[in-house]
C-alpha positions in Angstrom: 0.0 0.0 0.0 1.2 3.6 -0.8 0.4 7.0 0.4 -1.4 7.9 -2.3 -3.3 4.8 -3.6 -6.1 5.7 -5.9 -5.2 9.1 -5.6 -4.8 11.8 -8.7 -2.0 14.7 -8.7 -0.9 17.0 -11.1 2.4 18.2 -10.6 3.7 21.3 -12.6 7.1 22.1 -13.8 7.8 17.8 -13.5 10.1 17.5 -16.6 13.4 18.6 -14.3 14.7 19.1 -10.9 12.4 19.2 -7.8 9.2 18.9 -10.0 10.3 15.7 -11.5 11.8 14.2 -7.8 7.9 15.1 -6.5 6.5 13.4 -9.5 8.6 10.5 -9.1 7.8 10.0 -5.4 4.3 10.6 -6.2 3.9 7.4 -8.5 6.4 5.0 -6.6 3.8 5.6 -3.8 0.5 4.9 -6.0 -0.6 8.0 -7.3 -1.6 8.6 -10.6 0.4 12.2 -11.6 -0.5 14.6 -14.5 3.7 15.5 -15.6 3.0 19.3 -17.0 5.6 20.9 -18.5 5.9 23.4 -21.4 9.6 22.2 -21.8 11.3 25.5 -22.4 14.6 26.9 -21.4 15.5 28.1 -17.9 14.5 31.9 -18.9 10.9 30.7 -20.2 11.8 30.3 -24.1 10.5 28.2 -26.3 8.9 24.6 -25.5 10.2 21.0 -25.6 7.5 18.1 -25.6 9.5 15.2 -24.8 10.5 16.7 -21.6 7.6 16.0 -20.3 6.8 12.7 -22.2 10.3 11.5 -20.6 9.3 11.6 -17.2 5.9 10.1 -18.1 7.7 7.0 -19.5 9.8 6.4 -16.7 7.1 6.5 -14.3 5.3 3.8 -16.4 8.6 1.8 -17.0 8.2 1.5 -13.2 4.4 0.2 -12.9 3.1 3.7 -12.5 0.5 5.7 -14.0 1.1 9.1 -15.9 -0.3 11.4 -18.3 1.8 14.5 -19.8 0.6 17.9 -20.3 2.5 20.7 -22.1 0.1 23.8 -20.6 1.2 27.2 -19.9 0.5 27.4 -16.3 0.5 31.1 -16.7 -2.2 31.4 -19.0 -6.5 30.4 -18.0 -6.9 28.3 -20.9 -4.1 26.2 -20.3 -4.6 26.0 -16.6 -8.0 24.9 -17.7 -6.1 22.1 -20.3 -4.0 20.9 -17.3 -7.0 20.5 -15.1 -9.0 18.5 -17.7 -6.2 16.2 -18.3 -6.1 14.8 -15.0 -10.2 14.6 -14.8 -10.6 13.2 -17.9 -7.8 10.6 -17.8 -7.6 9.6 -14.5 -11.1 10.8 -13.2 -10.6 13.3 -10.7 -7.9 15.5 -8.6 -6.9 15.3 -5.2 -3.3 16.6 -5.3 -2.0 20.1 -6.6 1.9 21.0 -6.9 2.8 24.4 -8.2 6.0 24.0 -8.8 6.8 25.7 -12.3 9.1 28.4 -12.4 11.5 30.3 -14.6 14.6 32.6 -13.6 15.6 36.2 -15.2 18.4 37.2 -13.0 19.7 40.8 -13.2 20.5 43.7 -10.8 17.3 46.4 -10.3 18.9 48.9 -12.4 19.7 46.7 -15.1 16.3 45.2 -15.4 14.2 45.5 -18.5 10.2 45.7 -17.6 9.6 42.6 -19.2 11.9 40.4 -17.4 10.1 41.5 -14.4 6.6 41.3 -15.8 7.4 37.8 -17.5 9.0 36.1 -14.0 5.6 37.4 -12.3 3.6 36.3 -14.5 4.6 32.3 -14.3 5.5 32.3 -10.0 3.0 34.8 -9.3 0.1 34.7 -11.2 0.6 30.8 -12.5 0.6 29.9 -8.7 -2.5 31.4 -8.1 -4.0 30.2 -11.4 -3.1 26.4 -11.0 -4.9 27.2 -7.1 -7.7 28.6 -7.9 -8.3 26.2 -10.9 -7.4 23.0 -8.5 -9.5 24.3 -5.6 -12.6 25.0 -7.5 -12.4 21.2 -8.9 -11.5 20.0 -5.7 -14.5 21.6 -4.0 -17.1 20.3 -6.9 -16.1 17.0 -6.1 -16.7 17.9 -2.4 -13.9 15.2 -0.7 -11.3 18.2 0.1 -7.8 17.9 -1.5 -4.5 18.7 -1.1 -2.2 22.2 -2.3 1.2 22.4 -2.8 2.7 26.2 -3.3 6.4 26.8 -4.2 8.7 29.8 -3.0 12.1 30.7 -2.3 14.7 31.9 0.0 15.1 34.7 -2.6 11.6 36.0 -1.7 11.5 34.6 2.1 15.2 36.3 2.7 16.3 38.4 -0.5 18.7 37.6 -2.6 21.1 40.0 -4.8 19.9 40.1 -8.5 16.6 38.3 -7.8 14.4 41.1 -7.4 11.5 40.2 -9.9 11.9 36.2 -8.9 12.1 37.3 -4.5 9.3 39.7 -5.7 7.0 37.0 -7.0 8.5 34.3 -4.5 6.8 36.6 -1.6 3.7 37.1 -3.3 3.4 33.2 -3.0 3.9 33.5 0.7 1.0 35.4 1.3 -1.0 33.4 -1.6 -0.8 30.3 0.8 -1.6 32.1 3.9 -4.9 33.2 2.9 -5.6 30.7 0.3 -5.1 28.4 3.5 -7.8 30.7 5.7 -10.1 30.5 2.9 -10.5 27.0 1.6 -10.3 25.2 4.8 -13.7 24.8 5.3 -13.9 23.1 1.5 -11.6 20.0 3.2 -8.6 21.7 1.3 -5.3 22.1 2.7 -2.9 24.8 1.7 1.1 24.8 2.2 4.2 25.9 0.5 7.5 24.3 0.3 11.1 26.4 -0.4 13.4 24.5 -2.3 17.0 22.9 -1.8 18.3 21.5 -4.9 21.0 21.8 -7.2 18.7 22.3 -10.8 19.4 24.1 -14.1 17.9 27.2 -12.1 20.3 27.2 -9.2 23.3 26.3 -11.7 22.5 29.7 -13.1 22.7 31.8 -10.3 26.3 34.0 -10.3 28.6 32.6 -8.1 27.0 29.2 -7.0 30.4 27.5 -9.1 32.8 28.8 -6.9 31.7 26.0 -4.3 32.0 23.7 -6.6 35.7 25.0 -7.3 36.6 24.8 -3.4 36.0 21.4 -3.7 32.9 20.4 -2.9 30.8 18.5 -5.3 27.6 20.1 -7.0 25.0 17.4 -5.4 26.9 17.0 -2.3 25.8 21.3 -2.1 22.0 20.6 -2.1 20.0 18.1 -3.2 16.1 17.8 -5.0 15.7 14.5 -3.1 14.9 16.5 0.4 12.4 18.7 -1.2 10.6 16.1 -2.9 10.3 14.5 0.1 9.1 17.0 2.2 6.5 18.4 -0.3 5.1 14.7 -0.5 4.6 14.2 3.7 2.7 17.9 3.1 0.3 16.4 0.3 0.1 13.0 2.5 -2.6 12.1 5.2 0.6 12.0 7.7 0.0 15.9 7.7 -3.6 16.3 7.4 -3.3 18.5 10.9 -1.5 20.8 8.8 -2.3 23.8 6.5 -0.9 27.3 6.1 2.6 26.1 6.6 5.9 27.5 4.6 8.3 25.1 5.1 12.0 24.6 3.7 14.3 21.6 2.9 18.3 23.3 3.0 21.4 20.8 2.6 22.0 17.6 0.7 23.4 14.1 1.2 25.8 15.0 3.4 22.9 16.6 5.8 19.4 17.8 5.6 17.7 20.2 7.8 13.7 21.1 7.7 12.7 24.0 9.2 9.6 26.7 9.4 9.2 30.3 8.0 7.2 32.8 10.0 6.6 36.5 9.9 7.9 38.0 13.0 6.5 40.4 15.1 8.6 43.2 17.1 7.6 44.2 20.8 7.0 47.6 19.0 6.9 50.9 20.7 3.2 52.5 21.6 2.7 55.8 23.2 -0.9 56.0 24.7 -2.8 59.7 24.5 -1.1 61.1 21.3 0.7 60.7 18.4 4.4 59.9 18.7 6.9 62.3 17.4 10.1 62.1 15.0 12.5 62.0 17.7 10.6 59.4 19.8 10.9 57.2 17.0 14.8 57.9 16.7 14.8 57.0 20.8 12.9 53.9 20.9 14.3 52.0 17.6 15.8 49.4 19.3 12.2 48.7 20.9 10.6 48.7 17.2 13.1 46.4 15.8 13.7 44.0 18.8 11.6 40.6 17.6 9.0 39.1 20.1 9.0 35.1 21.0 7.4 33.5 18.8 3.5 34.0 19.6 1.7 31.1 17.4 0.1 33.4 15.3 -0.2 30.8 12.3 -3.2 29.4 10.3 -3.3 26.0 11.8 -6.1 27.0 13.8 -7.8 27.0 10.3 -7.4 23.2 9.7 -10.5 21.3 8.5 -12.2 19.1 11.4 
């Protein structure tokens, strides 16, 4: 018995790196998976079929069940394609992974508008498409379902030369927060994983070679593996107290650590009968900035009964 016997995902982005590892895991534990991707290059040009079909064929060369679809996940009508794929061929969907993304890396002031606009459009506005699209299936059927949500450190912590990608990695922070609050009471569960893994994307980020060139070996940096794994205990019943979570996989065969992002809070500073002044604010900074303990303040108080 698997995790995910008689169960239907869709996983987007599967033809390479951590979409392919979560597609993988899916079908060796009995899930039938939906492999989208449009197969184009790391920067979102052109398109590549087999990519896709690839991955499809291995999970059948292994006794698993697959279908491939080549969508845009950041336009409707192909959101709409990808959703009647896995309804029409396998029935049903109980299992959304956004996990498609694309990378345009240049500093603020040497950004063009459309590099911005275009990395926006697939994190940002595919995420929410694939989510609404998933959720509003997934409540029709009325048995609840699972969400999967993808960000980054670049958007969780910054990171230099990422400013459209951290930009629209954010954005998918607060996506699964309220997303989370709202479809809870549909049966629907809402988290987002933040990615480890040494992919085509990572390999283009300035400066991730010089690792490499101190010695230490590419995979042994960070693997997809960990990810994978993680986002597949989040779609699983082993989690089914959880929802509203952003949670990260960092390190790789060596070591692998799993933590929790939260917003935090300061103590603040509060001046009761009036408004504060300029140099109030200059004298209590330290106050505004310090952090509180952590307080709980998350959505798991929003988790179906």
């Amino acid at each position: 018995m698997g995790l995910f016997d008689g169960k239907v995902a869709i996983v987007t982005g599967a033809g390479r790196g951590v979409g392919r590892a979560e597609a993988m895991l899916l079908a060796q534990e009995g899930a039938k998976v939906v492999v989208n991707d449009l197969g184009g290059t790391g920067d979102g040009r052109g398109q590549d079929l087999k990519v896709a079909d690839e991955v499809v064929a291995e999970i059948k060369a292994a006794g698993g069940q697959a279908a491939a679809n080549y969508s845009d996940i950041s336009d409707p009508d192909g959101v709409a394609n990808m959703i009647w794929t896995a309804v029409s061929k396998f029935g049903k969907l109980d299992i959304m992974i956004n996990n498609a993304g694309i990378l345009r890396d240049k500093t603020i002031l040497n950004m063009p508008v459309e590099d911005y606009d275009i990395v926006m459009k697939v994190h940002a506005k595919g995420t929410f498409l694939g989510l609404r699209a998933a959720a509003r299936t997934m409540k029709a059927q009325g048995t609840g379902g699972v969400i999967i949500n993808t960000t980054s450190v670049s958007g969780l912590c910054g990171n230099f030369g990422q400013s459209n990608y951290g930009a629209a990695k954010l954005a998918i922070y607060g996506l699964t927060k309220i997303s989370a609050m709202e479809l809870a009471r549909h049966g629907i569960r809402v988290n987002c994983v933040s990615p480890s893994g040494f992919t085509r994307l990572v390999a283009s980020i300035p400066g991730i070679e010089s690792r490499a060139q101190e010695g230490e070996k590419m995979e042994d940096i960070n693997s997809v593996i960990p990810t994978a794994r993680l986002a597949i205990y989040l779609c699983s019943d082993l989690s089914k107290h959880l929802t509203g979570r952003v949670m990260a996989s960092q390190g790789g065969i060596k070591g692998n650590k799993i933590t929790e992002y939260k917003m935090a809070v300061s103590e603040g500073f509060q001046k009761d009968g009036g408004m504060f002044t300029i140099d109030e604010i200059s004298k209590n900074i330290d106050k505004i900035l310090s952090p509180l303990p952590d307080l709980g303040m998350t959505v798991g108080n929003y988790v179906p009964k």
